[in-house]
N, CA, C and O atoms as a printed pandas DataFrame, in Angstrom:
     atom_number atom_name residue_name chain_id  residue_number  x_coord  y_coord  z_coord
0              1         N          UNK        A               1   59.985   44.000   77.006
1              2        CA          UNK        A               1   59.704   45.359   76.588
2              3         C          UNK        A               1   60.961   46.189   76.806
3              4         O          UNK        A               1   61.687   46.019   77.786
4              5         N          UNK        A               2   61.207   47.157   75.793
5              6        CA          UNK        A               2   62.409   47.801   75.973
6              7         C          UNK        A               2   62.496   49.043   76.759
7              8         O          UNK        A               2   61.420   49.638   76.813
8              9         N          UNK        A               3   63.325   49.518   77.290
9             10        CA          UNK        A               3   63.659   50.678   77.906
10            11         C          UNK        A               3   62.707   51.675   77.605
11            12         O          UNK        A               3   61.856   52.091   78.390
12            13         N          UNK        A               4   62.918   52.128   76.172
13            14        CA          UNK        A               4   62.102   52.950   76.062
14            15         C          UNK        A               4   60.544   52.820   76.032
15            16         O          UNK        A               4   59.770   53.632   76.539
16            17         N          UNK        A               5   60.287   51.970   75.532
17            18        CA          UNK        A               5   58.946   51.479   75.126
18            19         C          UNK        A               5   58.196   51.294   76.939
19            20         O          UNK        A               5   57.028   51.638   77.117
20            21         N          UNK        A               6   58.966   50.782   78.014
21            22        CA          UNK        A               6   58.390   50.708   79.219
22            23         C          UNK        A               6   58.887   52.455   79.646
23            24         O          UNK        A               6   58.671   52.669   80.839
24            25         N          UNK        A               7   59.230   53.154   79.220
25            26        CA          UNK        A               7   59.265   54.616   80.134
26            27         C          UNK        A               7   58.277   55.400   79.371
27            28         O          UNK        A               7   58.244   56.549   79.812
28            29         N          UNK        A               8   57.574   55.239   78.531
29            30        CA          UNK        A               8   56.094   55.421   77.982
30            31         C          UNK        A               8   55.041   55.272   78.340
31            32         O          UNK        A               8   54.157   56.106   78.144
32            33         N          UNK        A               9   54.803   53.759   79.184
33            34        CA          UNK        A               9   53.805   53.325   80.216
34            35         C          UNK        A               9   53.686   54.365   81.271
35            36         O          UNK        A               9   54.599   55.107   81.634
36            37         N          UNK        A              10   52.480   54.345   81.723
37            38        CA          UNK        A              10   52.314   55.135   83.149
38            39         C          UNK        A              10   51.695   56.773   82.982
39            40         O          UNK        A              10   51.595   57.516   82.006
40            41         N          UNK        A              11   51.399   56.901   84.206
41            42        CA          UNK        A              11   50.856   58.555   84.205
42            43         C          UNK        A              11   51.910   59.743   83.724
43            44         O          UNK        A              11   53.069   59.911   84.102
44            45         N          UNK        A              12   51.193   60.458   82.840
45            46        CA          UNK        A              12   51.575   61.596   82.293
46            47         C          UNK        A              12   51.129   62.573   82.867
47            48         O          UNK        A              12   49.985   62.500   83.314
48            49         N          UNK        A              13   51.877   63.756   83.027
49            50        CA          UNK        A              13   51.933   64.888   83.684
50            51         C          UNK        A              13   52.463   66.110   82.801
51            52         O          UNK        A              13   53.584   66.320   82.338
52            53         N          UNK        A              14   51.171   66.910   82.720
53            54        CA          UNK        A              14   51.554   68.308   81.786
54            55         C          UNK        A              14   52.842   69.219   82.045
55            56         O          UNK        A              14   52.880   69.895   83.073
56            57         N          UNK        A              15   53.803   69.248   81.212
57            58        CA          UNK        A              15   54.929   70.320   80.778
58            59         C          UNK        A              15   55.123   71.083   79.967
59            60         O          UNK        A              15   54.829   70.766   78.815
60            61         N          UNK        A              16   55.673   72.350   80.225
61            62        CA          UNK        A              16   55.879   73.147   79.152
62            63         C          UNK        A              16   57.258   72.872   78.495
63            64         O          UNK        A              16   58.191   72.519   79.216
64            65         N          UNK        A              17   57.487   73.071   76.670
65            66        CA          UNK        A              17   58.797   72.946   76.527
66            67         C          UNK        A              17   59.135   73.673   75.110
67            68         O          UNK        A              17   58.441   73.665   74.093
68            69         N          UNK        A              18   60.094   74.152   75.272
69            70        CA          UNK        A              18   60.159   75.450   73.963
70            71         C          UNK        A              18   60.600   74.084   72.775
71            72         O          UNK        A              18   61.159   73.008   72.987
72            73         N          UNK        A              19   60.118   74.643   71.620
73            74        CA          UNK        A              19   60.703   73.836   70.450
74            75         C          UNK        A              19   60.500   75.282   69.556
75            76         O          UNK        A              19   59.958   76.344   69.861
76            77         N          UNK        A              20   61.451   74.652   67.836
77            78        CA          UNK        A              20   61.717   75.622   66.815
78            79         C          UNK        A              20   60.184   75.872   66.366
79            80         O          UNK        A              20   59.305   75.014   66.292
80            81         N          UNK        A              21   60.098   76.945   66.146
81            82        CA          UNK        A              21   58.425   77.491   65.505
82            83         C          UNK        A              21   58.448   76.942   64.419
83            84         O          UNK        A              21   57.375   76.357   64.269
84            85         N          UNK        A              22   59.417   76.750   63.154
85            86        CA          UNK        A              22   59.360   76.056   61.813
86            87         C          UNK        A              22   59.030   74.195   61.787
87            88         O          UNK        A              22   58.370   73.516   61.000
88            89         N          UNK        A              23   59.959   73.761   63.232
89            90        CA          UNK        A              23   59.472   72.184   63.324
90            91         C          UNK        A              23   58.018   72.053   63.895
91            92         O          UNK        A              23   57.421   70.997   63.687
92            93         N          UNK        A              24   57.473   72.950   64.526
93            94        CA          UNK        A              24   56.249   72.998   65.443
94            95         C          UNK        A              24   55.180   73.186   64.400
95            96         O          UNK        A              24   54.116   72.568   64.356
96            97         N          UNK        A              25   55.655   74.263   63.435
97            98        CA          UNK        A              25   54.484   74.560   62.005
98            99         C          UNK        A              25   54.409   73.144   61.737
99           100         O          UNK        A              25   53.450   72.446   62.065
100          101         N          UNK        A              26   55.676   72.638   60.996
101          102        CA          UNK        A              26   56.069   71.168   59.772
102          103         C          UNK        A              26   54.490   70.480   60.595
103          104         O          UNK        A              26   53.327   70.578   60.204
104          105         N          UNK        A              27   55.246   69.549   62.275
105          106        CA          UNK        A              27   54.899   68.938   62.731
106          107         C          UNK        A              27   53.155   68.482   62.598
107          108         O          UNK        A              27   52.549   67.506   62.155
108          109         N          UNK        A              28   52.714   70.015   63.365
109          110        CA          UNK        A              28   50.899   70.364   63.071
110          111         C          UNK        A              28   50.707   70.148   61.469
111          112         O          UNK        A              28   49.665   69.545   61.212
112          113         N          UNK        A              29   51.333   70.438   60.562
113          114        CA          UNK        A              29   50.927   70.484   59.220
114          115         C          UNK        A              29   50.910   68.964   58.786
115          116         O          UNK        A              29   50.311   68.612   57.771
116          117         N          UNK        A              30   51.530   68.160   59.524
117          118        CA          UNK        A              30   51.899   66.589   59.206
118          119         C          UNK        A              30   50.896   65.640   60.009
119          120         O          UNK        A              30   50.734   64.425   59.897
120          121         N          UNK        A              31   50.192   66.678   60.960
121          122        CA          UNK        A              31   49.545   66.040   61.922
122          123         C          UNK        A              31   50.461   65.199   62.632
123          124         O          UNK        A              31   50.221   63.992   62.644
124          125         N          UNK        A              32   51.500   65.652   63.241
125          126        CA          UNK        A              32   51.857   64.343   64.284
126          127         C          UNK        A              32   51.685   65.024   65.874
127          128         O          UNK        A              32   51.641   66.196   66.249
128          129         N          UNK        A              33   51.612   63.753   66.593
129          130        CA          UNK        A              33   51.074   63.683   67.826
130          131         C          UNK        A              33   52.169   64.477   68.904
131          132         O          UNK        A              33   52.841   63.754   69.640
132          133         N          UNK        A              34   52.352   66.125   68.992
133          134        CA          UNK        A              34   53.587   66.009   69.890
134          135         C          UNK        A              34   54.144   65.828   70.804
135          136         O          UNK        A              34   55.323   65.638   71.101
136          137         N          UNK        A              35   52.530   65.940   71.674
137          138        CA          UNK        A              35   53.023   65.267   72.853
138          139         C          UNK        A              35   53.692   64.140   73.047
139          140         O          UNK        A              35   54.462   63.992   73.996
140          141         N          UNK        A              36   53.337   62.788   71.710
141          142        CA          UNK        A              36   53.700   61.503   71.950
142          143         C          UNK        A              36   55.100   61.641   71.287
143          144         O          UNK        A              36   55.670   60.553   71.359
144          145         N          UNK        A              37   55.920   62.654   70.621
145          146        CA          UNK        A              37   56.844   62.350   69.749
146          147         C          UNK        A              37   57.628   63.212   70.768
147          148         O          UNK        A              37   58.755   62.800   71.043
148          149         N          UNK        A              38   57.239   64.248   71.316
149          150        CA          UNK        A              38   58.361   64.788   72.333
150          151         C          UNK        A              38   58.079   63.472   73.745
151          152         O          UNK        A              38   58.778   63.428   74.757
152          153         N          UNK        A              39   57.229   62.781   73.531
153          154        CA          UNK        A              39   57.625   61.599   74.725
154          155         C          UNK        A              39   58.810   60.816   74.393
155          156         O          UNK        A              39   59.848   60.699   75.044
156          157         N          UNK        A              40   58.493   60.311   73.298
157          158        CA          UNK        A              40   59.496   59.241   72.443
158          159         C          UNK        A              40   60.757   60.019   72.877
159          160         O          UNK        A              40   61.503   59.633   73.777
160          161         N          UNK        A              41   60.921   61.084   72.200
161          162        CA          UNK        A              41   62.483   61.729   72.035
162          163         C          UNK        A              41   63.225   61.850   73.317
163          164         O          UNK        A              41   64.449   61.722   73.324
164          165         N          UNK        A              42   62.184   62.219   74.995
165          166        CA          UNK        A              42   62.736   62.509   76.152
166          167         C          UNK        A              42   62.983   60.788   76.760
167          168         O          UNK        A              42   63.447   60.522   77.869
168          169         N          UNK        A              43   62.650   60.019   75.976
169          170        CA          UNK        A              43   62.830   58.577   76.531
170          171         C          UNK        A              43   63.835   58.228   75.862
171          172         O          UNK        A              43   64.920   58.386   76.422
172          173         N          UNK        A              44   63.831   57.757   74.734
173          174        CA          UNK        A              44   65.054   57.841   73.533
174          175         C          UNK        A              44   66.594   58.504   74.043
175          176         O          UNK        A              44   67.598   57.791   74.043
176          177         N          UNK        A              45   66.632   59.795   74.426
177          178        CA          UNK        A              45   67.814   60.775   75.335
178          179         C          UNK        A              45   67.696   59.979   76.620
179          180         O          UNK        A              45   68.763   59.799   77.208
180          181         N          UNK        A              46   66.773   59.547   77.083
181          182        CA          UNK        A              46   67.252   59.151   78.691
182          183         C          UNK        A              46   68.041   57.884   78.495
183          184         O          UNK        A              46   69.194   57.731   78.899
184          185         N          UNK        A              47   67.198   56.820   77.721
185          186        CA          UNK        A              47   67.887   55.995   77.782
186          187         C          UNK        A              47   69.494   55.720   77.022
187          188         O          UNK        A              47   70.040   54.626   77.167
188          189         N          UNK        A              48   70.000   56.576   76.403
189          190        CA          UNK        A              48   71.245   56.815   75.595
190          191         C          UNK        A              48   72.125   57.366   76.773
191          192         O          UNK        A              48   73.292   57.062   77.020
192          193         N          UNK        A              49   71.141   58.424   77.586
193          194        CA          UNK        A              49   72.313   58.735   78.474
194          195         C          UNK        A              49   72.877   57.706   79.789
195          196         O          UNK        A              49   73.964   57.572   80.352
196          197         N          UNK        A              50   71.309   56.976   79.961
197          198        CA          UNK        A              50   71.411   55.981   80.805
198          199         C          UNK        A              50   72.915   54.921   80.392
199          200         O          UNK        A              50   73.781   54.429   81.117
200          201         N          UNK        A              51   72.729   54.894   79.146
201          202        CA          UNK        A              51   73.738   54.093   78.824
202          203         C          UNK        A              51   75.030   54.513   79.288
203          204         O          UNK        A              51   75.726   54.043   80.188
204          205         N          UNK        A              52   75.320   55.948   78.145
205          206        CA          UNK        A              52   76.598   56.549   78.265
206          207         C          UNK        A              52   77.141   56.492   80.214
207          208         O          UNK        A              52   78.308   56.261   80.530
208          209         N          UNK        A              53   76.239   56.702   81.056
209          210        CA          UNK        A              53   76.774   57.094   82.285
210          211         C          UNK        A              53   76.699   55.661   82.789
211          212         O          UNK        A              53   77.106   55.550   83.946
212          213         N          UNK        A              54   76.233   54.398   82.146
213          214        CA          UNK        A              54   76.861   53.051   82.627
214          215         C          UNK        A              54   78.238   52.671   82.694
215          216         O          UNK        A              54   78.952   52.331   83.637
216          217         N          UNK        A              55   78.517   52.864   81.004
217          218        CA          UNK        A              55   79.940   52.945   80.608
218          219         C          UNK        A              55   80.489   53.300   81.238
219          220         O          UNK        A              55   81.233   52.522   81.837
220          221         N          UNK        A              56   80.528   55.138   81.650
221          222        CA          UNK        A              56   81.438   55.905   82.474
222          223         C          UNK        A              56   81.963   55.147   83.875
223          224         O          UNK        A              56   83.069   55.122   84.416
224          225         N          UNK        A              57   80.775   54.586   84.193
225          226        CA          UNK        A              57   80.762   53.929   85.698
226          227         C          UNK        A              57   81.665   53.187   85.998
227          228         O          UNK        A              57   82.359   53.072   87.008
228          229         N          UNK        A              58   81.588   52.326   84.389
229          230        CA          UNK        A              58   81.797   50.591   84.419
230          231         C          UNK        A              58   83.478   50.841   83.492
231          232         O          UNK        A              58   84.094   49.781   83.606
232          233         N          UNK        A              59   84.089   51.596   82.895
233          234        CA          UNK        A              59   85.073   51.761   82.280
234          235         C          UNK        A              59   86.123   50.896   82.702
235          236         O          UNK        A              59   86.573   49.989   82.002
236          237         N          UNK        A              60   86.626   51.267   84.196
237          238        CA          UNK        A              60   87.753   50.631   84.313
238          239         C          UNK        A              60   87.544   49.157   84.687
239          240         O          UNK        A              60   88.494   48.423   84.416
240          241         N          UNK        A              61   86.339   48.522   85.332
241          242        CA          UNK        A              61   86.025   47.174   85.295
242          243         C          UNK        A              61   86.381   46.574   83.913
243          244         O          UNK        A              61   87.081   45.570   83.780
244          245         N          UNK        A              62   85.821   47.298   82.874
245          246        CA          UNK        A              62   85.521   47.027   81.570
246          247         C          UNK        A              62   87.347   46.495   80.874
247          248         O          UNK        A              62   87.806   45.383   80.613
248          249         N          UNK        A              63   87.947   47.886   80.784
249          250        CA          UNK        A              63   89.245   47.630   81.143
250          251         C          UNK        A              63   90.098   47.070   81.374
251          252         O          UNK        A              63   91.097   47.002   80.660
252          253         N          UNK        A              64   89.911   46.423   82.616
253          254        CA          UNK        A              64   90.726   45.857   83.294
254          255         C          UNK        A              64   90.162   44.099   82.636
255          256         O          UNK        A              64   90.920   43.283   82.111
256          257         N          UNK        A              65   89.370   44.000   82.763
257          258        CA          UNK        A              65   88.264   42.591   82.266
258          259         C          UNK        A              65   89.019   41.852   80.415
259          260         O          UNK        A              65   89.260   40.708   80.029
260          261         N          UNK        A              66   89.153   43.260   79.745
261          262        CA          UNK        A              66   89.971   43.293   78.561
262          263         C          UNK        A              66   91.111   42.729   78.567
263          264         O          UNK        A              66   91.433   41.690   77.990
264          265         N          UNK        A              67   92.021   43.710   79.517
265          266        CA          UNK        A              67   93.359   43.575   79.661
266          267         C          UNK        A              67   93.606   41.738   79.833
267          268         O          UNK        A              67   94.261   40.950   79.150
268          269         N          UNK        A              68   92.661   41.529   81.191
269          270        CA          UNK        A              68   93.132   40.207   81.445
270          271         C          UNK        A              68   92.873   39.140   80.315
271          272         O          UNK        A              68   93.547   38.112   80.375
272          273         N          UNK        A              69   92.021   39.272   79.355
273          274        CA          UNK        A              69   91.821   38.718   78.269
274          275         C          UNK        A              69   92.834   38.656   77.132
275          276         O          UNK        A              69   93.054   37.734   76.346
276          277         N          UNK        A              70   93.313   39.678   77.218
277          278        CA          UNK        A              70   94.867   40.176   76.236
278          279         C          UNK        A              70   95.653   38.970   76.990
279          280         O          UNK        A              70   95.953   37.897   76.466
280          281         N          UNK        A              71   95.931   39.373   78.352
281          282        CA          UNK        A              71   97.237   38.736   79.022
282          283         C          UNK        A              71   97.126   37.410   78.958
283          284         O          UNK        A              71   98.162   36.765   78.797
284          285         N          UNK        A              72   95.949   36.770   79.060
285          286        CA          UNK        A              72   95.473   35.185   79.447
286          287         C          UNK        A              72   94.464   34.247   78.602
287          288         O          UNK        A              72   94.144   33.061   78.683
288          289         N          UNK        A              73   94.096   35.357   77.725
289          290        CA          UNK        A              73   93.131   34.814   76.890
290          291         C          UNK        A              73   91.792   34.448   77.492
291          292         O          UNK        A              73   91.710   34.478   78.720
292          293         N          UNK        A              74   90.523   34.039   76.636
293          294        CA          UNK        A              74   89.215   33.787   77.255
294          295         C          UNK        A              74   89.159   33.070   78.087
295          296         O          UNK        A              74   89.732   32.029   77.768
296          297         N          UNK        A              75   88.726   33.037   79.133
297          298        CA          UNK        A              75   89.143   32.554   80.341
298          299         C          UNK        A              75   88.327   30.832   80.336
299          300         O          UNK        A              75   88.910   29.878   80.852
300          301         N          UNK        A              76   87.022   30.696   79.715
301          302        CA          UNK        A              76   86.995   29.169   78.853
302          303         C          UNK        A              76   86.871   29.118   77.717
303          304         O          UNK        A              76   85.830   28.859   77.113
304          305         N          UNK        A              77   88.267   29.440   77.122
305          306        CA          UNK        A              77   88.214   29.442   76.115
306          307         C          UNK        A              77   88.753   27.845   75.813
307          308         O          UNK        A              77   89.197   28.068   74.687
308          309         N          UNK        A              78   88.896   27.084   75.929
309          310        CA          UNK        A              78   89.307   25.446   75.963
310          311         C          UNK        A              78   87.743   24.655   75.843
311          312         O          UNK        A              78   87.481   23.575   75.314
312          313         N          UNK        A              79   87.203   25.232   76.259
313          314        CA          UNK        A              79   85.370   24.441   76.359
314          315         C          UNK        A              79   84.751   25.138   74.468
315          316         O          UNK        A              79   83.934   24.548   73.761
316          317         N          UNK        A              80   85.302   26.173   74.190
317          318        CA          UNK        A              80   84.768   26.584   72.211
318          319         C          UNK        A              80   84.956   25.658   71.494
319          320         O          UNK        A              80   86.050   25.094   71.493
320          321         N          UNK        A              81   83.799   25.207   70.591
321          322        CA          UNK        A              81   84.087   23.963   69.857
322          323         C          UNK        A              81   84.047   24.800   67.945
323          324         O          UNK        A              81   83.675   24.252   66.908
324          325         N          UNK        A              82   84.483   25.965   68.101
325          326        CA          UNK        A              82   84.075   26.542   66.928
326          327         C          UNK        A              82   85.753   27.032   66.853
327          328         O          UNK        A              82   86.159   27.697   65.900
């Protein structure tokens, strides 16, 4: 199950949250569910940011992991039969 799809599971707890009055009309007029679509969207943003602030974390590992690949090549790269 994916990130998002498991931060959906579990107890929900009432919030207030401003949105545009024209998407809020559309939305009701389309019948969609908003509680479940402003769930989706605050899971969707978490997990993107979750990402982005992995990267940030992991950059210079990342980096450096590259570099040595430049300098030395895949490190088994002798075991690729392709």
């Amino acid at each position: 199950m994916g990130t998002v799809q498991s931060a959906l599971r579990g107890t929900r707890r009432a919030t207030n949250i401003s949105i545009s009055a024209r998407l809020l009309d559309e939305a009701r007029l389309l019948q969609v569910n908003i509680s479940r679509a402003a769930e989706q969207g605050v899971a969707q943003a978490t997990a993107e940011r979750r990402a982005q602030l992995w990267l940030e974390e992991n950059q210079a590992a990342l980096e450096s992991s590259n570099e040595y690949a430049e300098r030395n090549g895949l490190p088994l790269a002798r075991y690729r039969s392709f």
